[in-house]
N, C-alpha and C positions, 0 to 999 in steps of 0.2 A: 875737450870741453865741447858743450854741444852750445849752438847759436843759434836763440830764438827770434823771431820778433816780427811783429808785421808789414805786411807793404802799405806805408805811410801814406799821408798827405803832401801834397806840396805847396796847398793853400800861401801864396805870399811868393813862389819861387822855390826852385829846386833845392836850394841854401837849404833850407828850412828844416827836407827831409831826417836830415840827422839828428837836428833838435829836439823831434819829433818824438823819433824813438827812444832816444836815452831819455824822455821824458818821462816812459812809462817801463821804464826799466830793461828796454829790449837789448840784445848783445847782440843781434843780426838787424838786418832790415831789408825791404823791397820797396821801389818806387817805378814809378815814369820818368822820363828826361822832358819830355813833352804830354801836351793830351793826346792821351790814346785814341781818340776817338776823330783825329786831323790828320791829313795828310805830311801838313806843311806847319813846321813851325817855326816861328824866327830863330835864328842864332842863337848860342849863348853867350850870354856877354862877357867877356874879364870880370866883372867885378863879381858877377855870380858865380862865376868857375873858384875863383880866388876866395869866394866866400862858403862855398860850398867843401873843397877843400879844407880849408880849416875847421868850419863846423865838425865835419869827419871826425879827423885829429882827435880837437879839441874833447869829443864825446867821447874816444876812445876806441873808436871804429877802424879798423884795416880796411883797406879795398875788398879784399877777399871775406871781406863780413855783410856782404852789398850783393843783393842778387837783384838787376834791374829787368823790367818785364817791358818787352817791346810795344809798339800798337795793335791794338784788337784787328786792325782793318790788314795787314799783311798776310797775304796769303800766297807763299811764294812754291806753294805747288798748284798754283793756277790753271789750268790748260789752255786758258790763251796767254799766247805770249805778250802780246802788248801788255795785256794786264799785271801780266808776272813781271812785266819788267818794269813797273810801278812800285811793285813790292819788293823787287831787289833794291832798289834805288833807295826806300824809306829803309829797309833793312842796311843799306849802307851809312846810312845819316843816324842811326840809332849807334851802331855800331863808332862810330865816328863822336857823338855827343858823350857815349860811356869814357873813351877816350880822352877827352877833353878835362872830363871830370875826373881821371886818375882811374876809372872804376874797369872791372874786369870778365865779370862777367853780364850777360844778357840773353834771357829768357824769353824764349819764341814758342809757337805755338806751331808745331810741324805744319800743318797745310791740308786744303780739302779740295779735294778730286772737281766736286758739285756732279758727281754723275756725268760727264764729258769726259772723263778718259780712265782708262785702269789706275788700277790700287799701284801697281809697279809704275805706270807713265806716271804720277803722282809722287812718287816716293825719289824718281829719278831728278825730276824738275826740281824737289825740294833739295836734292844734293848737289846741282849744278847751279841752285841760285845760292846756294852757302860758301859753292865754292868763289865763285864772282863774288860777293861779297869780302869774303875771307885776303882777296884778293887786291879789293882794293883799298883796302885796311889795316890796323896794326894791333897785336898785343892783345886785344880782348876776343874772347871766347863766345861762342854760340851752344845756347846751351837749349837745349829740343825738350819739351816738357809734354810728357806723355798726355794722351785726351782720353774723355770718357767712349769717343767714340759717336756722340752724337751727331745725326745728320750723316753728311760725307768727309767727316774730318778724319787723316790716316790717324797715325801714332797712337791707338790702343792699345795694340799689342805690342810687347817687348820685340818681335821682331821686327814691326816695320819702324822703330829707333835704328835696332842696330844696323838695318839696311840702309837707310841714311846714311850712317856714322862709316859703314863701309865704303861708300861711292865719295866720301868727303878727302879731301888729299890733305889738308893738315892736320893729322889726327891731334896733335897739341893745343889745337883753340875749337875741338868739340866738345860737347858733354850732353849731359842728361841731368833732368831734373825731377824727382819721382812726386806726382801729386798724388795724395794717399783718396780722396775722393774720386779722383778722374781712373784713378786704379780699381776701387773696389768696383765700380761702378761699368768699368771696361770688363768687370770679372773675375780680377784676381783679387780674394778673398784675404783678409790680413786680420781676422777676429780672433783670431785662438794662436797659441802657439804653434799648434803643428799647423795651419794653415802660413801664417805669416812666415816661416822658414820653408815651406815650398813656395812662398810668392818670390821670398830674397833669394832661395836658392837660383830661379828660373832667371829674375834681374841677373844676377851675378852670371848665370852661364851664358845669357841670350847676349846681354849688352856687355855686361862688365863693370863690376865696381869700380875700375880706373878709370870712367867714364864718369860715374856719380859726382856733382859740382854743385846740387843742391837739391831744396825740395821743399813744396808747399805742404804745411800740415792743415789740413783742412776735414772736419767729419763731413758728412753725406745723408742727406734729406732724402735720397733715392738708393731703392734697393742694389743687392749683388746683383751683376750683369744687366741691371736696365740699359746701360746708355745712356743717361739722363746725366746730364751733370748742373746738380744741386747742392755749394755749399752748404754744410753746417757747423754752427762752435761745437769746440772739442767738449767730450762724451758727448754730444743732447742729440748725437744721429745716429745710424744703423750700422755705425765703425764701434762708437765705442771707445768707453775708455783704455781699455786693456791694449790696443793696437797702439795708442799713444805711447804707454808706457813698456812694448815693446820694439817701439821702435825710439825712443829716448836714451834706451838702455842698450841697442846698438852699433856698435865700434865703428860702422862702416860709414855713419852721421855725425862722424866728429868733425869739429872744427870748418864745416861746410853752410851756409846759411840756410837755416829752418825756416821758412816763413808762412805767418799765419794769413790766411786771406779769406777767415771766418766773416760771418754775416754782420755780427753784434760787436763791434769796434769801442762799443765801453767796456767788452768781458777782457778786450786785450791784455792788460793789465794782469787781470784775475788769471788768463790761460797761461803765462806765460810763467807765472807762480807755478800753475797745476803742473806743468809741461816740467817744469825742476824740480818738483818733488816726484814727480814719477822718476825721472833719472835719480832721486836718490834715494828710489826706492830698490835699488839696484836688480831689479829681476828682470831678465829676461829672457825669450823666448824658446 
């Protein structure tokens, strides 16, 4: 079964999230633990972990139906170290909070150079602060979510994932998370059928589908290979509906959290309909 649904609110507390989405019909979901946009947030308390918990449950949610999205401001392939070691730290308290909550995985954004040091010194820092991380930690997964490439950010291309994923020593709490905007956008082409089975082909050899732990479905306001990364709602951008509907329909997206992190948060509802009838439209690529 495929699992859709978007990265929610948490308007009122993180509890909330799960309410949330089984509100509008969702079978997956994505949130924050905290604002993304702070360093520091206070503890969670018992009574929101306990109530958050149950809301889960109670919707019908697994942990593994929960793909959580770290802080925008972490950037743990920094090239100064003080700095980096700001963003290990919040990478450890994120990692730590999913924990708290039952949840399993946690969605980062690889890391940007800023033009102070190589694409490799960049790619390395990012593997030594997951490993630290991973270290001081338990049970939940780091999951590296490819970029459009904009500015000086790595993780465009399927190799500089797997070169992370290489230098990281628990290979059992890494992953990847495929965003289909951040992809076309980075260059690899997902409109037609023979296009989208040599983008899965090249995932699959470069990274590895035992790697695949989730994936943002999101269309794109900005052309193949700008760099630019511009959400749009499903069909109404330059992806396309047919890239929906062949990636709904394959096998390699099952049972892993789909989540939508489209612009227009009233079509939710509507996409996640579209998003099921494309898988039962059974064709694919």
């Amino acid at each position: 079964m495929k699992r859709v649904g978007p990265h929610v609110h948490t308007t009122g507390g993180v509890q909330n999230a799960p309410l949330n989405a089984a509100a509008i019909g969702a079978t997956a979901l994505g949130l924050f633990t905290k604002n993304q946009r702070r360093w520091v947030a206070k503890p969670l308390e018992n009574s929101t972990i306990d109530a958050f918990r149950k809301n889960l449950s109670d919707s019908g949610y697994l942990p593994s139906n929960v793909l959580v999205h770290a802080s925008y401001l972490i950037n743990i392939g920094h090239p100064d170290s003080s700095t980096r070691t700001q963003s290990c730290n919040a990478l450890v308290d994120e990692l730590s909070r999913c924990s708290l909550l039952g949840l399993q995985l946690l969605n980062i954004h690889p890391g940007s150079h800023l033009n102070r040091c190589t694409v490799d010194e960049c790619l390395k820092n990012i593997a030594d602060s997951i490993n630290y991380a991973l270290d001081k930690t338990d049970g939940v997964t780091v999951v590296l979510e490819n970029t459009s490439g904009q500015g000086s950010n790595v993780g465009f291309v399927f190799e500089h994932i797997a070169e992370i994923i290489s230098m990281v020593d628990d290979k059992s709490r890494i992953g990847f998370c495929l965003d289909t905007c951040h992809c076309f956008s980075a260059g690899y082409d997902l409109r037609t059928s023979e296009e989208y089975k040599k983008t899965m082909g090249q995932l699959g050899e470069i990274i590895g589908f035992k790697f695949l732990r989730g994936a943002h479905l999101n269309d794109s306001k900005a052309s193949l290979g700008s760099r630019v990364d511009r959400h749009h709602s499903i069909g109404k951008g330059e992806l396309g509906i047919e890239t929906f509907r062949f990636l709904m329909n394959d096998r390699h997206f099952e049972e892993i959290p789909l989540i939508l992190e489209t612009i227009d948060e009233t079509l939710w509802p509507s996409e996640i309909a579209l998003l099921y009838e494309l898988a039962a439209s059974g064709s694919q690529a």
